[in-house]
N, C-alpha and C positions, 0 to 999 in steps of 0.2 A: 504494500500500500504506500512506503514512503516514496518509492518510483515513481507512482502516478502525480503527487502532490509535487515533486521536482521539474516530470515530465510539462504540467500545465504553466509552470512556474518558467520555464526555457520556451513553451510551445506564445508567451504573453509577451516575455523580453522581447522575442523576436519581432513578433508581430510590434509592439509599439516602436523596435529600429524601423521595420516597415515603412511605419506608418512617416516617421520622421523622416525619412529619405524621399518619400512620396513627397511631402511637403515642402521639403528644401530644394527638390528637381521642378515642382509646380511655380516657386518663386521664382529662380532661375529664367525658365518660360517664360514669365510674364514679360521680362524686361524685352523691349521692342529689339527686334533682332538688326543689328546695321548701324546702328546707331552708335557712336563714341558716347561712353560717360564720365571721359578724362575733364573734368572741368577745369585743372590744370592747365588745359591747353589756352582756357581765356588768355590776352596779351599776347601770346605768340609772334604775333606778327602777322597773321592772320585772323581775320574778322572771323566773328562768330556769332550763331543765330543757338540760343537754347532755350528747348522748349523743359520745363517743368513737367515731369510726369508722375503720375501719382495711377500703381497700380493697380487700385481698388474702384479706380473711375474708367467706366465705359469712355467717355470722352475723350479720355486719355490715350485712348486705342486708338477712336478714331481720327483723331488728330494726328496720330504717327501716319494713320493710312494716307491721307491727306497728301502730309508732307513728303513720305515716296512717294508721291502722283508725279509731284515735280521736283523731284528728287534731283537729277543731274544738271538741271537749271538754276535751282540752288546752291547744290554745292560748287558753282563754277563761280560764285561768289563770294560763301559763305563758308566756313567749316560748322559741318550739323554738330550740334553736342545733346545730350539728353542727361537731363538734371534729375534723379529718381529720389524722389521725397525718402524712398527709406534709406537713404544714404546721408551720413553726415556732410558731405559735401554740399549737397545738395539744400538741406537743411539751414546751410550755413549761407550759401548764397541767395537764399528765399525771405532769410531773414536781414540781412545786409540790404537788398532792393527791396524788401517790402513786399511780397510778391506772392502771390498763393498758387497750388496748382492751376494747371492748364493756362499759365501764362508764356510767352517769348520771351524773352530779353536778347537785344542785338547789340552785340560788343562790335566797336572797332578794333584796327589790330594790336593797338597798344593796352586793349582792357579795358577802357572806357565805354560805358553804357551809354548807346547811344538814341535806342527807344525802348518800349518796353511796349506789352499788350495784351489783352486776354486773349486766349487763345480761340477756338474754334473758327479757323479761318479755315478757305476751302486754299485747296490748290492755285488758285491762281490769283487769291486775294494774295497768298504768303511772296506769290513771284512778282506783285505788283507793291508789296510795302519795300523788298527787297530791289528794285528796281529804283523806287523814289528814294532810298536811302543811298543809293548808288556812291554818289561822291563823298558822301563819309566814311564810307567804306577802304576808300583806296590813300 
């Protein structure tokens, strides 16, 4: 009988690693695939468009979709970054600009914030703020 009381006791460990692995692979997934989340790379020398993501909001999704629409038009301007709320990084820059999920912020290349926005814009509104921003860009 003490075999079976050890056996359910190994057959419950495992299952709740299971379950933790399930859940650590599920968050992984969430984050938008393609996207840099070096926020680092702000001032580079390279201008930067980053969107604020937050994995618990649809909106959030759909907004990355969006932004791959026009994706290569973009980044012929822009370096994309993705700011992910559960990240201290992230956290840290949201609270610096004031900023809450599913917002932009458009860095020029030396760091400097050069607009900011809520976010759900479609494709071609993102190519046409990015356009008007042009010469602060370069």
């Amino acid at each position: 009988m003490p075999q079976s009381g050890g056996r359910k006791t190994l057959i419950i460990a495992l299952s709740s690693l299971l379950v933790l692995v399930a859940l650590g692979y599920a968050l992984w997934l969430a984050i938008p695939k393609g996207f840099d989340a070096d926020l680092s790379k702000i001032g580079n020398g390279q201008p930067a468009l980053v969107f604020v993501y937050d994995r618990d909001l649809v909106a959030s999704s759909r907004q990355t979709e969006e932004m791959n629409r026009e994706r290569a038009a973009l980044e012929a301007q822009v370096q994309l970054l993705i700011a992910d709320t559960g990240h201290p990084d992230a956290r840290a820059l949201m609270s610096r600009y004031h900023v809450g999920p599913i917002t932009f912020l458009l860095f020029d290349g030396q760091g400097a914030l050069i607009n900011s926005w809520p976010g759900l814009s479609t494709a071609e509104e993102l190519r046409a703020l990015m356009d008007q921003a042009g010469p602060a860009l370069r």
